[in-house]
C-alpha positions as CSV (number, residue, x, y, z in Angstrom):
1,X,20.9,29.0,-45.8
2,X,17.7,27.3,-47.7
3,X,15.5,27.9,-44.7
4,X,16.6,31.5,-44.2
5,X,16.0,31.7,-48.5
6,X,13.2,29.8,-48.1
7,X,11.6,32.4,-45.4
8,X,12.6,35.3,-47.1
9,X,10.5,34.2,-50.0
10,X,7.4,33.5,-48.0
11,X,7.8,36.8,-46.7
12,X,8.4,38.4,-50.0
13,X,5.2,37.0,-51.5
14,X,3.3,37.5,-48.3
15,X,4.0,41.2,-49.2
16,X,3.7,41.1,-53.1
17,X,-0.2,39.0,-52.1
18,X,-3.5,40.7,-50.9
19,X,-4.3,39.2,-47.6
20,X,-7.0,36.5,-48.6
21,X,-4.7,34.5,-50.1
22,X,-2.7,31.7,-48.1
23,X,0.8,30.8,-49.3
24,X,3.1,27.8,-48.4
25,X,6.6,28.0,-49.5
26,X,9.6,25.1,-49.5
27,X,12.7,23.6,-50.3
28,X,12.3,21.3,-53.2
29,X,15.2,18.9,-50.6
30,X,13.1,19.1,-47.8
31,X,9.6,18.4,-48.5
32,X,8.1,14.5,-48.0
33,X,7.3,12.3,-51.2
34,X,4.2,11.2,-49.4
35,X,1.0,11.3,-52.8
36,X,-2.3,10.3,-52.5
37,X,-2.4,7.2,-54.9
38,X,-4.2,8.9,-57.5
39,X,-1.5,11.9,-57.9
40,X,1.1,8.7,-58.2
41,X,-0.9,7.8,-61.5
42,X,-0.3,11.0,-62.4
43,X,3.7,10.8,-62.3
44,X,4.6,7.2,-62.8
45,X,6.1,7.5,-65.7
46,X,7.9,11.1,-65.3
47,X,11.5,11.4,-64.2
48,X,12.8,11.9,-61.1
49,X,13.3,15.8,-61.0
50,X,9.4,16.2,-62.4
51,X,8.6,13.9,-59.6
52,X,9.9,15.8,-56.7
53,X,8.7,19.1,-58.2
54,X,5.5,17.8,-58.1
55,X,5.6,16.2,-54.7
56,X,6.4,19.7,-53.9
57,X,3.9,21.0,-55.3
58,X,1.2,18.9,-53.6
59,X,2.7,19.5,-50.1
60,X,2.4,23.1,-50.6
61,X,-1.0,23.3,-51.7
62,X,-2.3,21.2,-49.0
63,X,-0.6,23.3,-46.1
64,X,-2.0,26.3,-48.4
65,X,-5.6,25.0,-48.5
66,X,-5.0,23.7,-44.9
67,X,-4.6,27.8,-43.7
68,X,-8.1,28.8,-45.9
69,X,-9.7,25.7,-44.0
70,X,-9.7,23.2,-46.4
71,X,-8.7,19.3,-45.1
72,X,-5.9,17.0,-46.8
73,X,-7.0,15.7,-50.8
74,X,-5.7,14.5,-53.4
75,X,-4.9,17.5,-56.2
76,X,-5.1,16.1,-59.7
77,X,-5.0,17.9,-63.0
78,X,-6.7,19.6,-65.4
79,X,-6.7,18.9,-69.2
80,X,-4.3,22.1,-69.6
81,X,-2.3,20.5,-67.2
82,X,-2.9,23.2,-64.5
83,X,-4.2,22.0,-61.1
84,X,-7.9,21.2,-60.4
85,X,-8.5,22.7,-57.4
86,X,-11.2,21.9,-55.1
87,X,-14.5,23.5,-55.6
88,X,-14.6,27.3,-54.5
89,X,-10.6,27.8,-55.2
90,X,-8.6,29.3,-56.8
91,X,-4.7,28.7,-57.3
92,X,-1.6,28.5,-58.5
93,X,1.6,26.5,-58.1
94,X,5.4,27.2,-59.4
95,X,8.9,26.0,-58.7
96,X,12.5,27.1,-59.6
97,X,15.3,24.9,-59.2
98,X,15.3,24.3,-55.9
99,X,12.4,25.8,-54.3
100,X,8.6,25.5,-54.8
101,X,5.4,27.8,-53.7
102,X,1.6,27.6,-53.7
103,X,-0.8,30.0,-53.3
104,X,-4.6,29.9,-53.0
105,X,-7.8,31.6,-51.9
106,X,-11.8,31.4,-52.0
107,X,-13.2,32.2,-55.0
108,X,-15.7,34.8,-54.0
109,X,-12.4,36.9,-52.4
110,X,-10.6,36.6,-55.5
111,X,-11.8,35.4,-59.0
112,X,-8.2,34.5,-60.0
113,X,-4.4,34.8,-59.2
114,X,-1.0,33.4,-60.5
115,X,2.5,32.8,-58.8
116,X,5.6,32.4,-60.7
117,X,9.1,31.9,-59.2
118,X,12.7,31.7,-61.4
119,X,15.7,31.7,-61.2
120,X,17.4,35.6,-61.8
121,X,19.6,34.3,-64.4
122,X,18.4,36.6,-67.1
123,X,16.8,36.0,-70.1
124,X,18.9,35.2,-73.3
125,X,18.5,37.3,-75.9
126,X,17.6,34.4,-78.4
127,X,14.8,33.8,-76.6
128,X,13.7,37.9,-75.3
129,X,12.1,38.2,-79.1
130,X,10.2,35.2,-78.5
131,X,9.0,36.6,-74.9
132,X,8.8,41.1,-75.4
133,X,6.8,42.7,-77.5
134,X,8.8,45.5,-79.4
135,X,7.2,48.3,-77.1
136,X,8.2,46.2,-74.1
137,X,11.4,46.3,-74.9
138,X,11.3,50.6,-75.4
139,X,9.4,50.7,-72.4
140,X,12.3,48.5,-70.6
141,X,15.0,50.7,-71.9
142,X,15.1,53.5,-69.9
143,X,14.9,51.4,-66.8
144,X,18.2,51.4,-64.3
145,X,20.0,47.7,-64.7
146,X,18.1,44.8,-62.6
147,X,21.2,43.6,-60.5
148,X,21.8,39.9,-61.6
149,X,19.2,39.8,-63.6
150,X,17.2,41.3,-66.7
151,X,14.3,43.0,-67.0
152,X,13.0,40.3,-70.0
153,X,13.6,37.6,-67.4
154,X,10.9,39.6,-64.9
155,X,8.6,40.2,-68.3
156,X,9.0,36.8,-69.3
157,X,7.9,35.9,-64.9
158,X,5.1,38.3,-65.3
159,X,3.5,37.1,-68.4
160,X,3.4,33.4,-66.5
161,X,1.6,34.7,-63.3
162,X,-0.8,36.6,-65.9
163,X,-1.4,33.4,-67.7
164,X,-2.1,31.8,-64.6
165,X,-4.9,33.9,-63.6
166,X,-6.2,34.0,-67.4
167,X,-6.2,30.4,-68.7
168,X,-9.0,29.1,-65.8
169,X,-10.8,32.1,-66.7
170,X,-10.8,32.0,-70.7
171,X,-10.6,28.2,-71.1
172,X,-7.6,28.8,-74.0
173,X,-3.9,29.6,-73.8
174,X,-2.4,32.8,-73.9
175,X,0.5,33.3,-75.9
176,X,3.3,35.6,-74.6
177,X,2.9,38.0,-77.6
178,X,-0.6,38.5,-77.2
179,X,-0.4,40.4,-74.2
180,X,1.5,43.8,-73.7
181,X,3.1,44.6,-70.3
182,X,4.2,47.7,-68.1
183,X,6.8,47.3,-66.0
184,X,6.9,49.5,-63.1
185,X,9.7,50.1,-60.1
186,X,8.8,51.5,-56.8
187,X,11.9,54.0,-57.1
188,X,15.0,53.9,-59.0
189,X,17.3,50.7,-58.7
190,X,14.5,49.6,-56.5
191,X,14.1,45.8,-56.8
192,X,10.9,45.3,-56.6
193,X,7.6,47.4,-58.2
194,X,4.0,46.2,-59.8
195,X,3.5,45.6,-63.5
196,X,0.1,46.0,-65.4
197,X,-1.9,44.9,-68.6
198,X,-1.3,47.7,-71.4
199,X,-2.5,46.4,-74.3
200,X,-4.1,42.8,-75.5
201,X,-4.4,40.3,-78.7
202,X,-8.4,42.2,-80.1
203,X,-9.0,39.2,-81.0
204,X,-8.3,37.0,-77.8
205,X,-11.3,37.0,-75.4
206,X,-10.7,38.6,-72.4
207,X,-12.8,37.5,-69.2
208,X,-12.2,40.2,-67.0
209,X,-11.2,43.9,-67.5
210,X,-7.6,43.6,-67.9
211,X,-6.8,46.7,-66.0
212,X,-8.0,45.7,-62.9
213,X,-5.4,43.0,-62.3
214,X,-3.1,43.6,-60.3
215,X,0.7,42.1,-60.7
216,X,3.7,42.8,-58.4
217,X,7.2,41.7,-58.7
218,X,10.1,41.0,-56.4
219,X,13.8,40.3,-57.1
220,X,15.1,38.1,-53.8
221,X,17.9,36.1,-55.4
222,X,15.2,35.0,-57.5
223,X,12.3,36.5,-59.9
224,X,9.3,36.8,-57.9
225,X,6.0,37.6,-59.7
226,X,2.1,37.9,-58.7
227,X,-0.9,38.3,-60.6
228,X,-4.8,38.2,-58.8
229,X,-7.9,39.7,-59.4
230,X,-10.0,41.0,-56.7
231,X,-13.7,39.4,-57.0
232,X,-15.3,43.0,-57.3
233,X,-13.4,43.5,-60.4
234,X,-14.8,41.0,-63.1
């Protein structure tokens, strides 16, 4: 069942991704503990579960990079935290509970993308305030139920992937209320659809024209989301 899972996602984000990018996706059980010694210093002191995640994490990126022609290296991290990929990448890297993905490209195909995977347990509504805008949640309304899910979850999954593709780009965080979302569904009950950039912070710098990124979702058992830029658009 985790390989079959685990192949169905791979194909899922294979279809949600433009076709320069290369993804890698695995089972957070089955993937090697083998780190270069300086990603070790990295995660010495973290528990176990952060550990694996990020074991994970590495392993996918190399066989990522591996598929865009780029050899084995360590993949350290950035002051935000975020991985510093090798010169001429771009990337992204997420897990849920048990599985993890990676995604990359050259940077003169696209200037930026995001990846974000969760679980489809949806959102509690303690925390959709802290997630939706108000006019996310009217636009959200009308929209037919997301089978074992919500759609703040899937807001909450997008805004990730967008922050992905924005922090490298702008140097600063993005906080989830500073961007505005529109949720979009391929037909009714459909379970998957693209989602777009409506409306932003005016005083938040912006380093590309937010409505040409492009952002598609996917619900597989789990929240799938995708945010890129295409290098023609910045």
């Amino acid at each position: 069942m985790t390989d079959a899972m685990r192949d169905v996602i791979a194909a899922r984000l294979a279809e949600m991704l433009p076709r320069e990018t290369a993804c890698e996706v695995a089972a957070l059980d089955d993937v090697p503990a083998a780190l270069y010694a300086e990603e070790l210093e990295l995660v010495e002191s973290a528990v176990a579960k952060r550990r694996r995640e990020f074991a994970a994490g590495r392993h996918c990126a190399r066989s990522a990079l591996a598929r865009i022609g780029i050899g084995p290296r360590p993949i350290l991290r950035r002051d935000d935290r975020a991985p510093a990929w090798p010169e001429g990448v771009v990337g992204s890297i997420s897990h849920s509970e048990a599985f993890c993905c990676a995604v990359v490209a050259r940077s003169d195909e696209l200037v930026g993308v995001g990846v974000d995977i969760e679980s489809a347990e949806p959102l509690p509504e303690k925390l959709a305030d802290a997630i939706c805008r108000p006019e996310e949640r009217q636009r959200i309304a009308p929209l037919p139920p997301l089978p074992g899910s919500n759609w703040e979850k899937l807001l909450f999954s997008a805004k990730e992937s967008i922050y992905k593709c924005y922090r490298p780009l702008a140097g600063r965080f993005l906080d989830f209320h500073e961007v505005s979302l529109v949720i979009r569904c391929e037909a009714p009950h459909a379970r998957r659809g693209s989602f777009a950039v409506a409306s932003l912070h005016p005083d938040r710098p912006w380093p590309f024209a937010p409505q040409r990124l492009q952002g598609r979702w996917c619900l597989e058992q789990l929240v799938l989301t995708a945010a890129f830029l295409p290098a023609d658009t910045v």
